[in-house]
C-alpha positions in Angstrom: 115.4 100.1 106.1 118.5 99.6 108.2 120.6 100.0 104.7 118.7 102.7 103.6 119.6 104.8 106.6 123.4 103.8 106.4 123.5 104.5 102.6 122.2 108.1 103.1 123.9 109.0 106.5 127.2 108.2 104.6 126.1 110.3 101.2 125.0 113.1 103.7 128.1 113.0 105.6 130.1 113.6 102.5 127.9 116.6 101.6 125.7 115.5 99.1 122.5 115.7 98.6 119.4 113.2 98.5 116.0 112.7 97.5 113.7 111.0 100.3 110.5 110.8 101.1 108.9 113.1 104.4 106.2 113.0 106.2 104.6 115.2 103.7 106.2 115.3 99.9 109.0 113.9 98.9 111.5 116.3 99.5 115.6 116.9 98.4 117.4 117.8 101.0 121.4 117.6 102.9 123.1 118.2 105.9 121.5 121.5 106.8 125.1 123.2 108.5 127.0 122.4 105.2 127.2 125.1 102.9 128.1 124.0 99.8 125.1 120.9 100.0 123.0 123.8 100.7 124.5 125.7 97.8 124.1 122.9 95.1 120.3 122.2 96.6 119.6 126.1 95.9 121.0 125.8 92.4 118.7 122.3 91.5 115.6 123.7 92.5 116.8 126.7 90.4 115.7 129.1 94.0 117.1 132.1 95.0 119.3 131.9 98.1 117.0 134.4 99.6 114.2 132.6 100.4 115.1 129.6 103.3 114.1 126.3 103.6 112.8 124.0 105.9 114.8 122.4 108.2 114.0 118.7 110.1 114.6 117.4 113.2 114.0 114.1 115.0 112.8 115.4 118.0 111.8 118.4 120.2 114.7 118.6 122.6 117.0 119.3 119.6 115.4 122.4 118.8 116.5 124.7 121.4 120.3 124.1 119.9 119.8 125.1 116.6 117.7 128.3 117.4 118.5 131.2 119.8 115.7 131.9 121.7 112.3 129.2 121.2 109.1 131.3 121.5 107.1 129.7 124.3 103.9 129.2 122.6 106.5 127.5 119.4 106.1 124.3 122.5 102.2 124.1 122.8 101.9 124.6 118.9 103.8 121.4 118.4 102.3 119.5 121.0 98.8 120.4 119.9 100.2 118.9 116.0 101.8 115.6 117.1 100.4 112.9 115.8 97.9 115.1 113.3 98.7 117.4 110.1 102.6 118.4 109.6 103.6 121.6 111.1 106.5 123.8 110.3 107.4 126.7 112.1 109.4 129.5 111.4 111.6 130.7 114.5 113.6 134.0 115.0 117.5 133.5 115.0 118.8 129.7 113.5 122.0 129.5 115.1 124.9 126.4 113.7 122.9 125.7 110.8 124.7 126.7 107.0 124.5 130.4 106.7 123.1 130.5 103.3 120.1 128.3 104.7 119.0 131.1 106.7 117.4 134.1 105.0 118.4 137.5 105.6 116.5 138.0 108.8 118.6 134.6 109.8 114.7 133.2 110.8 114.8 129.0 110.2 111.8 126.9 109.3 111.6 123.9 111.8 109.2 121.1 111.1 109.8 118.0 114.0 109.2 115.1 111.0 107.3 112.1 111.8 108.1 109.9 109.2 110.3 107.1 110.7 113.0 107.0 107.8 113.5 110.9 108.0 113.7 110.4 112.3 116.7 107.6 112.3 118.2 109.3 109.4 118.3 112.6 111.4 118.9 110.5 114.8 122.0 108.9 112.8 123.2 111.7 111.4 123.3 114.0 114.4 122.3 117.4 112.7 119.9 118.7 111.1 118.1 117.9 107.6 117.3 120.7 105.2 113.7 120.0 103.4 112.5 121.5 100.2 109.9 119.9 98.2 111.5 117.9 95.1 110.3 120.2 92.0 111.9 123.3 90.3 110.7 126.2 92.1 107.9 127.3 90.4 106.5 123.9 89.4 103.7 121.8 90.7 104.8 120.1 93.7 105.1 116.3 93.2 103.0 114.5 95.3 104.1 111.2 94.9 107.9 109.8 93.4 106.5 109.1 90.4 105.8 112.8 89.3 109.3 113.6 90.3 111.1 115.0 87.2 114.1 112.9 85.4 116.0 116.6 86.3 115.5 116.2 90.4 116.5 112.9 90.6 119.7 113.1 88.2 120.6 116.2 90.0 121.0 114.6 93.8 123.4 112.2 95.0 121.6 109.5 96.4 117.6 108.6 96.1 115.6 106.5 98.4 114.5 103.5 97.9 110.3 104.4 96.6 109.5 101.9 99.3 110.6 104.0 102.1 107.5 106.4 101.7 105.3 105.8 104.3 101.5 105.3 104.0 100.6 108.4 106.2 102.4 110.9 104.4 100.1 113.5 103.7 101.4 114.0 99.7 101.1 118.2 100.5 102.5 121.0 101.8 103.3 121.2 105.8 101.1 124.1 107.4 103.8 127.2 108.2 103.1 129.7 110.9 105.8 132.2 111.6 106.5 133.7 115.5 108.1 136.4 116.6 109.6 136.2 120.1 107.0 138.5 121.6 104.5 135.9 121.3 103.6 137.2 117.9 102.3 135.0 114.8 101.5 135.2 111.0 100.0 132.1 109.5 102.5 132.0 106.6 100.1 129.1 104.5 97.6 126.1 106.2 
């Protein structure tokens, strides 16, 4: 795995773009505070800029630098998720991240990611990784590598090795809830 990690940390420090497995779908993704990785991501998945993605992160004390102000209850949401179904949430105000990864309200989709691969990857890395599940938008979402078109995985600049996916990954969708920072929520898709 240790070569794995190295090869993509070096592809994402260069600001390319890869296709890895999550703890959910396999997803494409790049350094989420480059721009024009974020930019070429947009245009393979054939999405428009308006809609955000999801970003990853390692761990829950690196949160609270790449969005303004962390809802309170954001905390006891992700606590209650660890170690069961993957939760994304979408937080008021991303802050450091590519500006074209935040939509026009500047909101940012968080998910802490517990696949290992994705956690050194991030750890090694030292930013943030922007998620998006590894289909044209509008197409079925691939649950596995093999139903992964021939266009995604010519269009990125490093894949990982098939091996890397882990046997708990869920093969759908993370569960979204958006907050507001008034303690407000809207269950965005379960």
């Amino acid at each position: 795995m240790d070569e794995q990690i190295q090869a993509c940390v070096t592809v994402l420090k260069r600001g390319g773009t890869i296709l890895y497995p999550t703890d959910t779908v396999w997803g494409v993704g790049c350094d989420a505070t480059h721009a024009e990785a974020v930019a070429r991501l947009f245009a393979l998945k054939q999405r428009e800029e308006a809609k955000g993605m999801i970003v990853l992160l390692d761990r829950p004390e690196q949160v609270v630098r790449w969005v303004q102000e962390v809802p309170s209850v954001a905390w006891e949401l992700w606590e209650a998720a660890e170690g069961a179904e993957p939760l994304t949430l979408i937080l008021p105000e991303g802050r450091g991240l590519a500006e074209n990864l935040l939509p026009p309200e500047k909101s940012v989709a968080i998910r802490l990611v517990q696949n290992e691969f994705c956690r050194r990857v991030i750890h090694r890395l030292g930013r943030p990784l922007v998620s998006t599940s590894a289909n044209v938008s509008g197409e079925k979402t691939p649950a596995t590598y093999a139903e992964i078109s021939d266009a995604i995985r010519n269009g990125v600049d490093w894949v990982a090795d098939p091996a890397m996916e882990e046997p708990t990954a869920t093969h759908r969708a993370s569960s979204v809830i958006a907050l507001d920072t008034d303690g407000g929520f809207r269950i965005v898709r379960l």
